[in-house]
Structure formats: C-alpha cells, structure tokens
C-alpha positions as CSV (number, residue, x, y, z in Angstrom):
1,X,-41.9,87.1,-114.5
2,X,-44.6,89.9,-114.1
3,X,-47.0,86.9,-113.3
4,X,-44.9,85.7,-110.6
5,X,-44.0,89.2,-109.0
6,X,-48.0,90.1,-108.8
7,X,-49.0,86.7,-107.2
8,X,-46.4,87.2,-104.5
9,X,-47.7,90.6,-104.0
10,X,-51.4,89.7,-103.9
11,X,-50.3,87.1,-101.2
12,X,-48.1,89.5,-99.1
13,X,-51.5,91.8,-99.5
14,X,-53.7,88.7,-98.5
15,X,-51.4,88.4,-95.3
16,X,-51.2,92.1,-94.4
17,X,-47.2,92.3,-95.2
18,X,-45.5,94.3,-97.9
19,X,-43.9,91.9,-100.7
20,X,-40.5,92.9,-98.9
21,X,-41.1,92.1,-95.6
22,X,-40.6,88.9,-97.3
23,X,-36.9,88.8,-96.3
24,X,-34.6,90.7,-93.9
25,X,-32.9,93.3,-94.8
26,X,-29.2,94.4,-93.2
27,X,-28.3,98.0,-94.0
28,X,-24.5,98.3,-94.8
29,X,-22.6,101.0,-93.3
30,X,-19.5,103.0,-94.9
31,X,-17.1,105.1,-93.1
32,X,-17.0,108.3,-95.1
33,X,-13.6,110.6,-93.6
34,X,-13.0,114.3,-93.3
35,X,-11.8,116.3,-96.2
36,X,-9.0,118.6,-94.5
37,X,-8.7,122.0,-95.5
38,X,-5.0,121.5,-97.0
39,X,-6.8,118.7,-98.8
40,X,-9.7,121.1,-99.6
41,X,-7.3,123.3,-101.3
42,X,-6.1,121.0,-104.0
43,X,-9.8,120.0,-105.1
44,X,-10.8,120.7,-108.7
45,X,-13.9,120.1,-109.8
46,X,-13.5,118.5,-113.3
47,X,-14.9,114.8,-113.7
48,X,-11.8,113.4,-112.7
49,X,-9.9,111.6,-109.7
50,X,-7.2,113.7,-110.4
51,X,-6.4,115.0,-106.6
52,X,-4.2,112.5,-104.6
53,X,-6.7,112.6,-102.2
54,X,-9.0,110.2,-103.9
55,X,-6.4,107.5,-104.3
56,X,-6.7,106.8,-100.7
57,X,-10.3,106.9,-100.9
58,X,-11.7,103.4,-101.2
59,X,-14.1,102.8,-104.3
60,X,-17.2,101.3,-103.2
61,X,-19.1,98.5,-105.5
62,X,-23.2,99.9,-106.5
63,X,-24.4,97.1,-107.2
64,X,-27.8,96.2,-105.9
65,X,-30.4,95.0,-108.6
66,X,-33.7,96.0,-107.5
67,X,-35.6,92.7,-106.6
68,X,-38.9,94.4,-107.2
69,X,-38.6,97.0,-109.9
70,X,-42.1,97.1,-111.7
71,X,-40.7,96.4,-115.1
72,X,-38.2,93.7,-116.3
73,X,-34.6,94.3,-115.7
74,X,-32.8,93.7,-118.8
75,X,-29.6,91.1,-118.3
76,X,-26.8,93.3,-117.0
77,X,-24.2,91.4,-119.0
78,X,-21.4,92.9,-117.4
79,X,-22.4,96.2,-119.4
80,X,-23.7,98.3,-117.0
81,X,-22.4,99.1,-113.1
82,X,-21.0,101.9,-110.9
83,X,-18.4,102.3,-107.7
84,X,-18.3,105.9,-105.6
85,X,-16.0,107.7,-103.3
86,X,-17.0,109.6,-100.9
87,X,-15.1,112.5,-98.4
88,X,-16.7,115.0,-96.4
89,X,-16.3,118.4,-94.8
90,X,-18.5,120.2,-92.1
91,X,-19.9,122.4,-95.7
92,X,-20.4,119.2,-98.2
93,X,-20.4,115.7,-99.4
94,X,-17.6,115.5,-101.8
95,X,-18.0,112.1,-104.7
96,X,-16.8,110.7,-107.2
97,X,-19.0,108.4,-109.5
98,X,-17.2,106.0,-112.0
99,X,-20.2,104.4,-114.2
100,X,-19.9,101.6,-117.1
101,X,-22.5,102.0,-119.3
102,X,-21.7,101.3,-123.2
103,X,-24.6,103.3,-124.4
104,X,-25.6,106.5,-121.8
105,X,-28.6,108.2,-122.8
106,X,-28.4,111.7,-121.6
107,X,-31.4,113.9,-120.6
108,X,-32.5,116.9,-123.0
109,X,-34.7,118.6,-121.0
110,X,-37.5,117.8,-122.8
111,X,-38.4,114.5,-121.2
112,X,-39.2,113.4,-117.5
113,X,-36.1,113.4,-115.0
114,X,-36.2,109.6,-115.0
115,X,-36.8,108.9,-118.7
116,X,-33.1,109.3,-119.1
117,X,-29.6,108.2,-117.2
118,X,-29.4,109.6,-114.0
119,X,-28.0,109.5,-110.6
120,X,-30.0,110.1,-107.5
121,X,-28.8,110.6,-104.3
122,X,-31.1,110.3,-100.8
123,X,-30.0,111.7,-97.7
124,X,-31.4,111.3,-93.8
125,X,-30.6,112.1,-90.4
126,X,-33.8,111.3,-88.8
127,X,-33.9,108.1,-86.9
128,X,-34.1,105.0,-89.1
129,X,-37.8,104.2,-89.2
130,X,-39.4,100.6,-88.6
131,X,-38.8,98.2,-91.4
132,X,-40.8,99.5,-94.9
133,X,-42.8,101.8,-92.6
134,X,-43.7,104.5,-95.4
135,X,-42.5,107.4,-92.6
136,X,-40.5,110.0,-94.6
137,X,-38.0,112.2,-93.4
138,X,-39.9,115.6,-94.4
139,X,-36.0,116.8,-93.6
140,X,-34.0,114.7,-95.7
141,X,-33.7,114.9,-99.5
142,X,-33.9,113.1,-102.6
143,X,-31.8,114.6,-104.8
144,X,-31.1,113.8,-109.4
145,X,-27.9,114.5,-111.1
146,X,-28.5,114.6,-114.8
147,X,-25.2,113.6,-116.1
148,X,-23.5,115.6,-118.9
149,X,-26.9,117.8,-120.2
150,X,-24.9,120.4,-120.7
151,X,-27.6,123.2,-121.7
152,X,-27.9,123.9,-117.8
153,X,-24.7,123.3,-115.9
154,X,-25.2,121.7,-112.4
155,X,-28.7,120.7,-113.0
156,X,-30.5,118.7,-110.3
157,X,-34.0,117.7,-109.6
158,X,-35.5,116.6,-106.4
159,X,-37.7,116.4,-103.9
160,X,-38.5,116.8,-99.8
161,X,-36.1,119.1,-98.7
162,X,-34.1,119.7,-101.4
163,X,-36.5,119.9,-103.9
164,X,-38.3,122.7,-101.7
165,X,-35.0,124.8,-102.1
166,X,-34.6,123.9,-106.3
167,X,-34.9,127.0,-108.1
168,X,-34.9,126.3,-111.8
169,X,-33.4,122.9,-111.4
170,X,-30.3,124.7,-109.6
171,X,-29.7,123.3,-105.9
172,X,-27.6,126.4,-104.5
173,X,-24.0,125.2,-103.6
174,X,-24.7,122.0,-105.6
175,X,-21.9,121.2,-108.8
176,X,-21.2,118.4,-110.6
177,X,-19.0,117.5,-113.7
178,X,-19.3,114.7,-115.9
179,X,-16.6,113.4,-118.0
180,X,-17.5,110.9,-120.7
181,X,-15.1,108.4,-121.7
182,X,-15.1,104.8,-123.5
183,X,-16.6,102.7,-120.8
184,X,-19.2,105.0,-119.9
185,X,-18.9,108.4,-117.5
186,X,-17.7,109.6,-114.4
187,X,-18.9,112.1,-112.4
188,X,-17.3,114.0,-109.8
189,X,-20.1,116.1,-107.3
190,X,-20.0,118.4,-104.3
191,X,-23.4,118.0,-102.6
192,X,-23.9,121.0,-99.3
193,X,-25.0,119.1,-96.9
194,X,-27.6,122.2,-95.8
195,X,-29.1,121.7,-99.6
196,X,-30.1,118.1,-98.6
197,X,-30.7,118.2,-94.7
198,X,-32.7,120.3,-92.7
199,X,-32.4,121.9,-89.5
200,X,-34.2,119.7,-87.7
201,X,-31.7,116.8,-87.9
202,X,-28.7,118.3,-89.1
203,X,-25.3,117.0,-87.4
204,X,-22.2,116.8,-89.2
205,X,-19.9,116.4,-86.9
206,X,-17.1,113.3,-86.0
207,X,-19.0,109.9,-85.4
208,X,-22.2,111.3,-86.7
209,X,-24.2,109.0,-89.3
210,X,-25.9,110.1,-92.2
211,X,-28.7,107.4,-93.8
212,X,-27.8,107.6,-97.2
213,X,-28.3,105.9,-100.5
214,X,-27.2,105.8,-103.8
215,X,-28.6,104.9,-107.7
216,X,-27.8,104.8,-111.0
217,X,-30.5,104.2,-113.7
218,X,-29.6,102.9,-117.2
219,X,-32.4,103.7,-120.1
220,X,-32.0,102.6,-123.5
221,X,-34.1,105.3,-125.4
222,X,-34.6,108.6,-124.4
223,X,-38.1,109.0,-122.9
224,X,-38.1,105.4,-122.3
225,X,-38.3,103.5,-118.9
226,X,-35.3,103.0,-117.0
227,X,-34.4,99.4,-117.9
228,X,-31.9,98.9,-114.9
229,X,-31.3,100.5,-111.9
230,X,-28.4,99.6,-109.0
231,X,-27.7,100.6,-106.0
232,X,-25.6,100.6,-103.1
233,X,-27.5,99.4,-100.6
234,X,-31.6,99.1,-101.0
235,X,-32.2,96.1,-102.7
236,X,-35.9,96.9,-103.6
237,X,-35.5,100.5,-104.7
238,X,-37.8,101.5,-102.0
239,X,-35.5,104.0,-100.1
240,X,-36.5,107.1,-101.7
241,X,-39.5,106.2,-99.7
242,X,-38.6,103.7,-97.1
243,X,-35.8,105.3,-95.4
244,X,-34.9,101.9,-92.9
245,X,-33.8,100.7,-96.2
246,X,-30.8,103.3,-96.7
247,X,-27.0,102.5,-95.6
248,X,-25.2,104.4,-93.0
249,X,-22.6,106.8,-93.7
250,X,-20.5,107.3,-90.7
251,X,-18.8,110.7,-90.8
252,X,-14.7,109.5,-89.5
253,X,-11.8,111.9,-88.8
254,X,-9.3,113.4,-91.3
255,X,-8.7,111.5,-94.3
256,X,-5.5,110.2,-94.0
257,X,-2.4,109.9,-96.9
258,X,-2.9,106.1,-96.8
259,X,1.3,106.3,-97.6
260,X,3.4,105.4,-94.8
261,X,6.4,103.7,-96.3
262,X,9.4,105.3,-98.3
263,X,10.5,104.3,-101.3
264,X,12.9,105.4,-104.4
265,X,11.5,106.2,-107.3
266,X,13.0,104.1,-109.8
267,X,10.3,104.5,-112.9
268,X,8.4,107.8,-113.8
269,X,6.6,106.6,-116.3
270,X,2.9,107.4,-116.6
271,X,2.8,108.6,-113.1
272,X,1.9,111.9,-111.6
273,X,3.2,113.5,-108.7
274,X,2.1,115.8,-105.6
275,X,3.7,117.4,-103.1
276,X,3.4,116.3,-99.5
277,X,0.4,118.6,-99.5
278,X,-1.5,117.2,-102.0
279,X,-0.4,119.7,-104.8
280,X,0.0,118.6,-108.4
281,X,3.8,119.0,-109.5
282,X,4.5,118.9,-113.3
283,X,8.0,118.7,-113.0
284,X,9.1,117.1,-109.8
285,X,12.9,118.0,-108.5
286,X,14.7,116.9,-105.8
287,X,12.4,116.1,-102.5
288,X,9.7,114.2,-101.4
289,X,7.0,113.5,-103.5
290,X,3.6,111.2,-103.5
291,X,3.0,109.3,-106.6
292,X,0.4,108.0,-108.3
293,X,0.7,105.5,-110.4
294,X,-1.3,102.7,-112.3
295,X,-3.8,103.7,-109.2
296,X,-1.6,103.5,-106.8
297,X,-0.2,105.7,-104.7
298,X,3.1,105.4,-102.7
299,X,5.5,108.4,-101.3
300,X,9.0,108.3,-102.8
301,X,12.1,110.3,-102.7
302,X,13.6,111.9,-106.0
C-alpha cells in the first residue's frame, strides 16, 4: 500500500501535479439555520441533544476516509464513525458531535494534540482558492477539541487565527462538553465565530457561506498515530491546508419547529416534553406540548 501511494506521488511529481489533482473534487454544501433567541434560551450546554431544538436539526454523516493519509488506515469495521448538527447565531456556531468509537483514547496533556482522539474544526470566509493551491486563509482558523480531558475544561488547540488568540489552551467564548456513553462519545460545542474568523472576512449574516470542515481522528494508544481519521467533506485530509477542499456552510433563516401537524397524545412513555417555546416540562398538564420521542418529535395536545 505505501509502495503504491509513493509511486503515484513520484509520478504526479514527475508531471508537475499534486497526487490529488488526480481526480475532481465537488465540495458539498450544508444549510446551517439560525438559532432564535427564544431557542437560545432553552440551550444547556451538557453533552446532550436534550433541547427540542436539535430534533429538527438534521444529523449529518462524517464520513470521508482520507484517500492519502500517510499511514495505513486500519479497517473501519463499522467501529468507528461520526454525524454533527449544526445551528448558528450572529455570536456562535452551536454543534452537536455523536461519535462511535469502542475504544476512545483521551488526551492527558502530556502527549502531542494529535497523538490522542480529537476533533478539529477549520473555518474560512476568504474566497475559496484554486484547486490544492496551498493559499491559507491567514483569517480563518483551525481549531482541536480534546474530548473529555477533563483536567482543563474547554480545552482547545489551534492554529492561524485562532490559535493567535489561544491563551493556555483556552479559546475565549469557546465550551464544549463531552459525554461518554457505550458506543463512544458525544460532544456538544459552542464555537464564537469572532474566535475562528477575523475581521477581514467576517460575515455572518442570512445567505452568507462559511468554508468549513470537520474531523475526527481515532488512535489506538495514547501517543500513538492517529490510525483513522473521517471527515465531512475533504477526502484527502488536506483542508487544514487547502482550503478549496472545505464544504460550504450556508448560514439560512430561523430554525424552524419542523412540527406542523397536531396530534393526541395517546402514549407517554419514554418521551419528554417542551413547551411551545422550547422549555423542558417535567410534568406536562393540560395544553399544547412538543414531544420527543424515540427521536422524533411531533406537537400533540394533552
């Protein structure tokens, strides 16, 4: 495999191109919607999906294996992947992270930022550069969550713009929670968007796009090399440094209910209920409630 990876690299060399110039490459796009304020005011930042906000939130699949990571992937098996959510206000980047990973090494901080499992996060809002031209976006931000090291709450680590504001692996405005559970670990993350963007490009406004990419390494020993890595949309895990090859994140209106329809609420079991304002209720009366339930979530009348 290594053999076969270097003589395609030596030939792309030979010929002037980058190995991934090799094939074309189609950024996706995701419409990320506007966190209202009433919405705002239910948030609790605690590792779980627990507002009804996020059930109308679609998740959104990682899952780009790097064709040219410089090791060799191990088989994914199933055993390792990720989804995210993603709201925004005019302040931050509001997500929620849902990874499978059987055995998560977590970082001590002893060893590098990448010799453990982490999530990194890369932001732009300069124009997309030419294919794998190595032009970065001196104003956009690569930016390290280190889930559950729990020594230094909301520790990050970065670099470009964020990482010139990083004081002592704190990213002002930056929080995160990890909750581990038997699959693996979710995270839930408020990112200011004036942490990971500079001046120079900044615009979060309606219909705005933000270049953006996400990945989540898997290592299998702590202080070890990160044995797979997936992403949302570069498939060479060259955006940290080729910014054409991040997705576009187009910043849409106010998040919306998703729950039109009426309907009576015949079975309460294992569900949880919020009022029409997104509130959690713990013991619903009379009225008009939204439920979720087994994921789903539907307005019905008590």
């Amino acid at each position: 495999m290594k053999k076969f990876t270097l003589a395609i690299a030596a030939l792309a060399a030979a010929s002037g191109l980058h190995a991934s110039d090799q094939y074309s490459f189609t950024p996706k796009s995701l419409d990320c919607f506007y966190l209202t304020e009433t919405q705002y005011k239910t948030f609790n930042l605690d590792g779980e999906d627990n507002e009804a906000f996020w059930a109308s939130v679609e998740a959104v699949d990682v899952n780009q294996f790097p064709s040219n990571w410089g090791g060799e992937p191990s088989p994914l098996n199933g055993s390792f992947g990720a989804k995210f959510k993603a709201v925004y206000d005019e302040y931050n980047m509001y997500l929620m992270i849902y990874v499978t990973d059987g055995t998560p090494v977590w970082y001590d901080g002893k060893v590098g930022y990448t010799a453990a499992d982490n999530v990194e996060l890369v932001f732009s809002q300069a124009e997309r550069p030419a294919p794998d031209s190595e032009e970065r976006d001196a104003n956009g931000s690569q930016l390290r969550l280190h889930p559950n090291y729990t020594a230094v709450p909301n520790f990050v680590s970065g670099g470009r713009f964020a990482g010139g504001l990083i004081v002592d692996g704190i990213l002002s405005g930056c929080e995160y929670v990890t909750k581990v559970n038997d699959k693996g670990y979710t995270v839930e993350a408020i990112v200011p968007w004036d942490g990971v963007i500079g001046k120079e490009n900044y615009n979060i406004t309606k219909d705005a796009t933000v270049l953006f990419d996400i990945s989540i390494s898997d290592c299998h020993e702590l202080g070890g090399n990160r044995m797979n890595i997936l992403n949302w949309c570069d498939d060479t895990y060259n955006a940290w440094r080729f910014h054409s090859r991040l997705g576009n994140l187009v910043l849409k209106g106010d998040l919306q209910a998703g729950v039109n329809s009426v309907e009576a609420d015949n079975s309460s079991a294992d569900a949880v209920y919020y009022d029409i304002a997104g509130r959690r209720v713990a013991n619903p009366e009379k009225g008009l409630y939204i439920r979720l339930q087994n994921g789903k979530a539907s307005k019905v009348a008590l």
